[in-house]
Every structure is written in C-alpha cells, then in structure tokens.
FIKOLDO-225569 format. One line per 4 residues: number of its first residue (from 1); their letters; for each residue x negated, y, z of N, C-alpha, C. Coordinates in Angstrom, 3 decimals, always signed. Atoms other than C-alpha are relative to their C-alpha. Last residue first. Layout:
BEGIN
NUM> a> X Y Z X Y Z X Y Z ~ ...
***
This chain:
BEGIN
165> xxxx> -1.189 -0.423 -0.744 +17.766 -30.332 +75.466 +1.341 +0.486 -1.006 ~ -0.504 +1.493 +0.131 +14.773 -31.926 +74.323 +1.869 +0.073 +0.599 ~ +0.295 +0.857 +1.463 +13.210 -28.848 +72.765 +0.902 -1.269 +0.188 ~ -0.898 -0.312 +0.480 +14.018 -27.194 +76.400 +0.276 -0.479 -1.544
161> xxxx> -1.304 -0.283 -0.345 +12.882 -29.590 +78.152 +0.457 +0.686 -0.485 ~ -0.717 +1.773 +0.260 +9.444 -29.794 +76.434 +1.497 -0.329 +0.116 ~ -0.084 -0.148 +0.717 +9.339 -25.734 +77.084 +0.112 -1.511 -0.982 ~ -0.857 -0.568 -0.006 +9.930 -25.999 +80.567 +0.199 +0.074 -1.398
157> xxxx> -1.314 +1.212 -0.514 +7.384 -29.029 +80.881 +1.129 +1.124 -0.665 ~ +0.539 +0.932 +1.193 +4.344 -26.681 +78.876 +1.826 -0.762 +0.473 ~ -0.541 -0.837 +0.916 +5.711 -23.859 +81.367 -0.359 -0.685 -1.076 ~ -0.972 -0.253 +0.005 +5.292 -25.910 +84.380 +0.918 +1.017 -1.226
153> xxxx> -0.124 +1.419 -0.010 +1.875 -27.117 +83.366 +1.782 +0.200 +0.365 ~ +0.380 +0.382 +1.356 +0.504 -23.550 +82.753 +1.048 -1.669 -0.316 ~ -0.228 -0.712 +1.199 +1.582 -22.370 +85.883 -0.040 -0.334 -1.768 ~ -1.141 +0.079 +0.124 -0.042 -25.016 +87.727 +1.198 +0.752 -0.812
149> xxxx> -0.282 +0.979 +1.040 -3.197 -24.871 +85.541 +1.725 +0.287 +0.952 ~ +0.260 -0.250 +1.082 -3.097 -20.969 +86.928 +0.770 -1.100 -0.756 ~ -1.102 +0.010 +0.266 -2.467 -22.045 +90.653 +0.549 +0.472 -1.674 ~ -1.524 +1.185 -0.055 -4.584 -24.325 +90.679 +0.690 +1.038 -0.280
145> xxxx> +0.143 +1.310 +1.047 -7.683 -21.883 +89.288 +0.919 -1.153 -0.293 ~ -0.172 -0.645 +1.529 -6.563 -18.829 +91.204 +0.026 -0.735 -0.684 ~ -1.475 +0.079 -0.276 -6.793 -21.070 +94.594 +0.823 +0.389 -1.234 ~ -0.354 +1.392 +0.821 -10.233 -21.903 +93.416 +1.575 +0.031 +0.380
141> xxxx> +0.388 +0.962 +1.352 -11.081 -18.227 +93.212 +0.454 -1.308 -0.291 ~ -0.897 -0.537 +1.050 -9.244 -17.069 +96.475 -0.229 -0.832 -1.341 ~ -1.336 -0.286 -0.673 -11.492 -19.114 +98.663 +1.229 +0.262 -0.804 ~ -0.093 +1.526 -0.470 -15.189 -20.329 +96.853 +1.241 +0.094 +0.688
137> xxxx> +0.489 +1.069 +0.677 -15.499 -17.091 +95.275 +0.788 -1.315 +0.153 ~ -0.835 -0.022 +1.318 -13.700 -14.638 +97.627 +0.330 -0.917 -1.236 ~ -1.404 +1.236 -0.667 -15.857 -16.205 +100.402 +0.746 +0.162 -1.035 ~ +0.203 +1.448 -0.179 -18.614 -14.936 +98.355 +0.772 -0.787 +0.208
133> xxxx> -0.189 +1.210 +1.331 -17.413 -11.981 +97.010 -0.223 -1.406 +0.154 ~ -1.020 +0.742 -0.415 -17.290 -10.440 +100.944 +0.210 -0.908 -1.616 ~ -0.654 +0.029 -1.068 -20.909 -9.585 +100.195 +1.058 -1.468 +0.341 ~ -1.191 -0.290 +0.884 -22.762 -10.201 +96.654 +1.436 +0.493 +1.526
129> xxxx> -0.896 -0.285 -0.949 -26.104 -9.942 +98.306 +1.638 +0.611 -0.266 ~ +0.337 -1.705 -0.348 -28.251 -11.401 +95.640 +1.014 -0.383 +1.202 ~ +1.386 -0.039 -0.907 -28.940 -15.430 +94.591 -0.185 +1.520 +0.354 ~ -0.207 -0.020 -0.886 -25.033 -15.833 +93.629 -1.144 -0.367 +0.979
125> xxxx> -0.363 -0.551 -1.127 -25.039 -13.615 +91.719 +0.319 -0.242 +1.016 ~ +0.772 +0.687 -1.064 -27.415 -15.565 +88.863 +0.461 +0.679 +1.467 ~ +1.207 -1.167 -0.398 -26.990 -13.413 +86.116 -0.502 -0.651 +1.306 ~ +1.337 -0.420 +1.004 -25.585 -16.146 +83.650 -1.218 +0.874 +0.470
121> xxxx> +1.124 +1.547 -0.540 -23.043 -17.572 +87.310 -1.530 +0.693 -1.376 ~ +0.340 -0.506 -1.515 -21.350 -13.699 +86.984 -1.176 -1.059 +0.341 ~ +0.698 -1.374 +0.100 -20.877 -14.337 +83.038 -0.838 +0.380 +1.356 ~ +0.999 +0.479 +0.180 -19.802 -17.998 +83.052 -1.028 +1.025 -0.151
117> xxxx> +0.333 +0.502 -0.976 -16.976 -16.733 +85.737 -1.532 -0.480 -0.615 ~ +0.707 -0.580 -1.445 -15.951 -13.445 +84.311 -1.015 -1.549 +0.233 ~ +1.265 -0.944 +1.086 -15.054 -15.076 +80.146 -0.627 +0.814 +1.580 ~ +0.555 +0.807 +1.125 -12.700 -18.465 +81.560 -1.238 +1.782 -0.227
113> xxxx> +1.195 +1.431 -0.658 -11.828 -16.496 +84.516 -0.838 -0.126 -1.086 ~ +0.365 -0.747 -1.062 -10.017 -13.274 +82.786 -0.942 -0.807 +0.203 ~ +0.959 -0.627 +1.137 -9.019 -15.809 +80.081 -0.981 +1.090 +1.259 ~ +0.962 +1.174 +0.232 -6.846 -17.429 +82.993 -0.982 +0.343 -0.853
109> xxxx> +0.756 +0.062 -1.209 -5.579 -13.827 +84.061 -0.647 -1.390 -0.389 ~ +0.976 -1.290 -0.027 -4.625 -12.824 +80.128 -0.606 -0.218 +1.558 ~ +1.618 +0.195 +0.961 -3.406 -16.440 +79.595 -0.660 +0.920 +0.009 ~ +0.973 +1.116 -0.229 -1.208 -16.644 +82.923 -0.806 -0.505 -1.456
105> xxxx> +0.715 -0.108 -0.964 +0.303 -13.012 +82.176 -1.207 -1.321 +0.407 ~ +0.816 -0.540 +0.587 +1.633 -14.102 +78.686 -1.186 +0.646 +1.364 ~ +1.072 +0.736 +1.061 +2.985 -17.058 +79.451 -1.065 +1.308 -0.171 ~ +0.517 +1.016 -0.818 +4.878 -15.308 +82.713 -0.891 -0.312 -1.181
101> xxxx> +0.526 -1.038 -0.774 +5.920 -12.157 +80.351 -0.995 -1.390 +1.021 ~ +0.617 -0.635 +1.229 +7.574 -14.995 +78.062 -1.443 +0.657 +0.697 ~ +0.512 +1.143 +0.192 +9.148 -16.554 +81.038 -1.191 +0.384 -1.445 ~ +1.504 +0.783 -0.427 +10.109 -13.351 +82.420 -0.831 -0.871 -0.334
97> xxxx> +1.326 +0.100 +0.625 +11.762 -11.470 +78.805 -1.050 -0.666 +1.396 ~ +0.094 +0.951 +1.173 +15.249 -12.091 +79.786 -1.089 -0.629 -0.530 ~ +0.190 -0.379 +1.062 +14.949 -10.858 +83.443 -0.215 -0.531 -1.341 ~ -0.256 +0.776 +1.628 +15.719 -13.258 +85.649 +0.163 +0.861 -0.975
93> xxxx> -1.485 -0.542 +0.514 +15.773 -10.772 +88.812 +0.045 -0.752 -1.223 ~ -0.486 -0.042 -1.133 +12.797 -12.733 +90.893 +1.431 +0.429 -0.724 ~ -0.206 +1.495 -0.392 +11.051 -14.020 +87.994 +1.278 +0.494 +0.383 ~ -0.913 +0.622 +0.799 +10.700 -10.394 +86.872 +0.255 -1.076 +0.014
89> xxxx> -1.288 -0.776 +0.071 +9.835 -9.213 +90.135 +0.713 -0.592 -1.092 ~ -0.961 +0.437 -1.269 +7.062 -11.868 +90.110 +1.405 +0.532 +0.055 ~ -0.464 +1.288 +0.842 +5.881 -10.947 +86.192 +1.299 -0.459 +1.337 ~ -1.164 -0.249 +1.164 +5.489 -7.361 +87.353 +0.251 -1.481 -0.401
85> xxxx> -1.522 -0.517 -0.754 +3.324 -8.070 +90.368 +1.197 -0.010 -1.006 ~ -0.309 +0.666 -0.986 +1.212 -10.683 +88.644 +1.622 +0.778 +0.547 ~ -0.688 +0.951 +0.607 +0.841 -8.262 +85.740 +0.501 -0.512 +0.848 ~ -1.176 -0.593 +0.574 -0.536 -5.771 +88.188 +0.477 -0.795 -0.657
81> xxxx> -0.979 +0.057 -1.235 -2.826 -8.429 +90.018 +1.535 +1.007 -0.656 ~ -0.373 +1.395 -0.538 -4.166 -9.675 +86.395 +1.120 +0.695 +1.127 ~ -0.405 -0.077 +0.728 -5.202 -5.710 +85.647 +1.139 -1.187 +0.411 ~ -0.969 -1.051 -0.557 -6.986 -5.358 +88.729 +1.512 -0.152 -0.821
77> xxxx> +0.063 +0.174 -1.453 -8.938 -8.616 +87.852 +0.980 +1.123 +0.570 ~ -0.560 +1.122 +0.620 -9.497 -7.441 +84.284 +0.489 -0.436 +0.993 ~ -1.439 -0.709 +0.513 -10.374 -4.175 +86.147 +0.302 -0.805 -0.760 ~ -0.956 -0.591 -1.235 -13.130 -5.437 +88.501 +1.553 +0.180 -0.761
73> xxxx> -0.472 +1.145 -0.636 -14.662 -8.141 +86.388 +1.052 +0.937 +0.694 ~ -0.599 +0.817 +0.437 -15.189 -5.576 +83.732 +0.784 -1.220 +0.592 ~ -0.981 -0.766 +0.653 -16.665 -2.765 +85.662 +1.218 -1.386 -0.563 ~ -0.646 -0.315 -1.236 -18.812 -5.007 +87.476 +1.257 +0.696 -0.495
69> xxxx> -0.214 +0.730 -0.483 -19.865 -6.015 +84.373 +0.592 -0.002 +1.191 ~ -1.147 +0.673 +0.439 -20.178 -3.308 +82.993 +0.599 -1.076 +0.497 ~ -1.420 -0.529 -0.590 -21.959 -1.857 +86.331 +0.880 -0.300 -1.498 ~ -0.192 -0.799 +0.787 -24.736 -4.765 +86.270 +1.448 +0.660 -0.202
65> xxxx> -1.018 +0.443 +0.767 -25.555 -5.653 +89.511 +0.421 +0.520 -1.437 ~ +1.040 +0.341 +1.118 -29.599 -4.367 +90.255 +1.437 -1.002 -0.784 ~ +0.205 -1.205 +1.057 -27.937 -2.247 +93.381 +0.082 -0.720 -2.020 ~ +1.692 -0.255 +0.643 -26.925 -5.606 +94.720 +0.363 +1.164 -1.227
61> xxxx> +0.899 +0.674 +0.630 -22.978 -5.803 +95.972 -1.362 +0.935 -0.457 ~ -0.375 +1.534 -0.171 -20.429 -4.051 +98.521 -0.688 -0.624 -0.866 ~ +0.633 +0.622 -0.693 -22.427 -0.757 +98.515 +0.775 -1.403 +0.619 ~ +1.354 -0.206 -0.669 -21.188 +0.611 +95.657 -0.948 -1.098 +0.629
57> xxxx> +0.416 -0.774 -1.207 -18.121 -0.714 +95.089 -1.355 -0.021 +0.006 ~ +0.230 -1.758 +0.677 -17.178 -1.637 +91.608 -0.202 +0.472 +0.997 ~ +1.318 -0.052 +1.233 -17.860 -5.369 +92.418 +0.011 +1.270 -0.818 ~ +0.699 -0.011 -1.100 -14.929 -4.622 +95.231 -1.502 +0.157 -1.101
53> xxxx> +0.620 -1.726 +0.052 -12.662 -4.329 +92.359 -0.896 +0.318 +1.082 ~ +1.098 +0.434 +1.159 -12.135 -8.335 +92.031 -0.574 +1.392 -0.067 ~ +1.403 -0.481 -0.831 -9.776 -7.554 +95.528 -1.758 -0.094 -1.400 ~ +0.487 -1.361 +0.047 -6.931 -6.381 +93.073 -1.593 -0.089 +0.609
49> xxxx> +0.935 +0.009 +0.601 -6.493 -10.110 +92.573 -0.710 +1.343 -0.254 ~ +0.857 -0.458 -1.112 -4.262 -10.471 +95.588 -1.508 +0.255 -1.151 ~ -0.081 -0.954 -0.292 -1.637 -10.291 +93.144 -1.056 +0.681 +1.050 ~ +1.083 -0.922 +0.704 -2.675 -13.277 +91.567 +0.108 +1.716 +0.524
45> xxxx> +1.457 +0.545 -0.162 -0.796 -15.641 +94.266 -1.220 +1.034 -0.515 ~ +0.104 -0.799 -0.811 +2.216 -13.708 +93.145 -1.107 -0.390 +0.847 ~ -0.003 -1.080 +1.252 +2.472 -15.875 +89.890 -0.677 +1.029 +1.621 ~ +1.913 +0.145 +0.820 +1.949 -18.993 +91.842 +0.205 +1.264 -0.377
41> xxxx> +1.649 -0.020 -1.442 +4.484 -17.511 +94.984 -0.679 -0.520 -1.372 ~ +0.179 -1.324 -0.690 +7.223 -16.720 +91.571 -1.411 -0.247 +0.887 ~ +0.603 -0.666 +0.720 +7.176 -19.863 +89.308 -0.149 +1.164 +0.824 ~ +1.425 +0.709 -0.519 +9.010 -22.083 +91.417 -1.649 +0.486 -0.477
37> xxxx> +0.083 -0.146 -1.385 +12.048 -19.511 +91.459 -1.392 -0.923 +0.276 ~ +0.434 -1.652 -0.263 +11.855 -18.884 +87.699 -0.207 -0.170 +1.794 ~ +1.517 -0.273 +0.665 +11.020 -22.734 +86.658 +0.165 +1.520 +0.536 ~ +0.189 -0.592 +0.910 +14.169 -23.879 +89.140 -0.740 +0.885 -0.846
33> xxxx> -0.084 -1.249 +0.179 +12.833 -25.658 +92.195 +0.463 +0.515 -1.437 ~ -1.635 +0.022 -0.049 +12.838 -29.061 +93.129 +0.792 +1.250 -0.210 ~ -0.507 +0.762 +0.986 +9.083 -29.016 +92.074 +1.695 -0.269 -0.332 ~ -0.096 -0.707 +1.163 +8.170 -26.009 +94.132 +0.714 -1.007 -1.551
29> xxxx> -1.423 -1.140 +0.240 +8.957 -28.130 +96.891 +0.328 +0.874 -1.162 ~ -2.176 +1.335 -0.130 +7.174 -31.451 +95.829 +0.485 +1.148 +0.259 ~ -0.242 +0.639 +1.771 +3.992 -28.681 +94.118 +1.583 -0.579 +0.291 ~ -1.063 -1.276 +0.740 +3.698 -26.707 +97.873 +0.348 -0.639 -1.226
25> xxxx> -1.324 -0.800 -0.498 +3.211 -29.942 +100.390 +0.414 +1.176 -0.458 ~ -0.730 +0.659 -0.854 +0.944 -32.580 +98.998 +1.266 +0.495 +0.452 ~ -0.385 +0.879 +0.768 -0.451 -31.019 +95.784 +1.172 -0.678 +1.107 ~ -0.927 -0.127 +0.639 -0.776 -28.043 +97.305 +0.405 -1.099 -0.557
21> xxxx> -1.023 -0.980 -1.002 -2.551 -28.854 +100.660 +0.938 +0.047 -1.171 ~ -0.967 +0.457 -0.591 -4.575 -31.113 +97.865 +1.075 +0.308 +1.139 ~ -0.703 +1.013 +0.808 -5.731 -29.112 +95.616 +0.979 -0.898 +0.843 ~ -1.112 -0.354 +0.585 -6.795 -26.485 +98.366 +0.983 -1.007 -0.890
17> xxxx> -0.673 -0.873 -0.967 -8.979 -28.591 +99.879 +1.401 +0.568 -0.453 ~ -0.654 +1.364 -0.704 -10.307 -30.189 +97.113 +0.955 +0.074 +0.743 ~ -0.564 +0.525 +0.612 -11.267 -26.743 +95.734 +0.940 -1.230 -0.116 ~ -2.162 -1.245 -0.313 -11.948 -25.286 +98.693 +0.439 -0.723 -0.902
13> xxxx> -0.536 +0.607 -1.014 -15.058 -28.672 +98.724 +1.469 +1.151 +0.086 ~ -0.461 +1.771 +0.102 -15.649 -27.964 +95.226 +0.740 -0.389 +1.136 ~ -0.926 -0.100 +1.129 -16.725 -24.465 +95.777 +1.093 -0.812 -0.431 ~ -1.091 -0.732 -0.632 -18.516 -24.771 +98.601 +1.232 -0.241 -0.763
9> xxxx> -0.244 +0.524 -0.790 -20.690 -27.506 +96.869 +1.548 +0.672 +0.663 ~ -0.410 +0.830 +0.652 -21.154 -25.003 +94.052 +0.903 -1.200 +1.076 ~ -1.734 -0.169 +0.651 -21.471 -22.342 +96.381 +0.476 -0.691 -0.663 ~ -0.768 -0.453 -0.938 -24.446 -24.175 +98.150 +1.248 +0.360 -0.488
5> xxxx> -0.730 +1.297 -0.809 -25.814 -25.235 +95.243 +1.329 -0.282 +1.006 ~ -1.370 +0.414 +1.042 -26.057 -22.306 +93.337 +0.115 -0.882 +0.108 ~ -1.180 -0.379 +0.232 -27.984 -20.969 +96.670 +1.044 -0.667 -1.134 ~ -0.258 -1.183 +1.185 -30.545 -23.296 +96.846 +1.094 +0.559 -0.093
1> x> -1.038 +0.043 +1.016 -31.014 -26.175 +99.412 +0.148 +1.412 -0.575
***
C-alpha cells in the first residue's frame, strides 16, 4: 500500500473518529450554550496551531521541502493560533467586536487549509520524512476541519436568529 493511501485512510478514519466523539458528546453541550461561551474551546482548538512551524525546522522535514512553502504553512498556521488566542479572550470578556473577530478568524484559518493542504498533497509530502507532521496531519488537522465547519455553522444560525429576532 502507498503512502497517500495510508494517510488518506488515516485521515478519514481521525476524521470519523473525531466527528463523532464531537458530534455525540461536545456539539449537545456546546449546543445549550450561548454562541460566545460555545464558541470559545472551537476557537481555542486553533491555538495549538503554532505547531504548523515545525515545517520551518530544519531537521524536522526533507532537505528537498520547499522553504516557501514551509515558510508559508508555518506562519499562516502561526498566525491562525494568534488569532485563535485573541478571538478566545474576546469570547471570554464579550467584547463588542468578538463575533465579528470570530468570522473573521475562522475564514483566515479555514483559507489557511483550503490553499496549505492542496499545496503540501501537489509535492507529494507525504512520500518524504515529514516527521511529527504526520500524526499532526491525520490528528490535529481533522480536528481543525470540525471544528472550523463547526464554527462556521454556529455563526450562519447566530446570524439567522438574529434576522428573525
């Protein structure tokens, strides 16, 4: 079996995984939740996104990586976890501008994905020695991906509700 199998497979199966742990037992609590308090752990989820700077390490991936790219995944990715932090706090004290700051964080870290992920799969990284990126991949990554649409899906509702309100 071939590597872009393997992670694909992997991939799918966290994905499942994860989907459903949240679907079953974080979505019903977060759901009884007011949009700034159910909105904080997804938002703070991305904070662990500093680790995307590892692909600027040296000797954590293949010499033959390319360093924009590395460059680019790392600090779009660094970028994300700072937002993250700043959006959370501003959940946390209802600042006027979080929900705003929230939209605007979960399209600059979902865009992040959407333009890293068909870029990293174009060079083929995951037939080198990408290290700890791997688990990262198939671990963090699809956790990034729920908790994103979730995000997205609670701020489509919040903004229905308030039109209907």
């Amino acid at each position: 079996m071939d590597n872009f199998t393997i992670l694909n497979m992997q991939a799918a199966a966290g994905l499942l995984t994860f989907y459903l742990a949240f679907r079953w037992y974080v979505f019903p609590r977060l759901g009884r939740l007011g949009i700034h308090e159910a909105l904080v752990p997804m938002v703070l989820i991305h904070g662990l996104r500093y680790l995307g700077m590892v692909f600027m390490v040296d000797t954590q991936v293949y010499d033959a990586f390319p360093d924009d790219l590395a460059f680019t995944v790392g600090m779009w990715d660094y970028t994300t976890a700072l937002l993250a932090i700043v959006t959370a706090i501003a959940l946390r004290r209802r600042w006027a501008y979080a929900i705003p700051l929230v939209w605007f964080f979960n399209v600059f870290g979902f865009t992040d994905l959407l333009v890293a992920f068909p870029r990293v799969f174009g060079i083929g990284f995951y037939n080198y020695d990408i290290g700890t990126m791997w688990w990262a991949f198939v671990t963090i990554g699809v956790v990034n991906v729920i908790s994103h649409v979730y995000i997205f899906s609670r701020l489509i509702t919040h903004l229905k509700n308030r039109k209907h309100a």
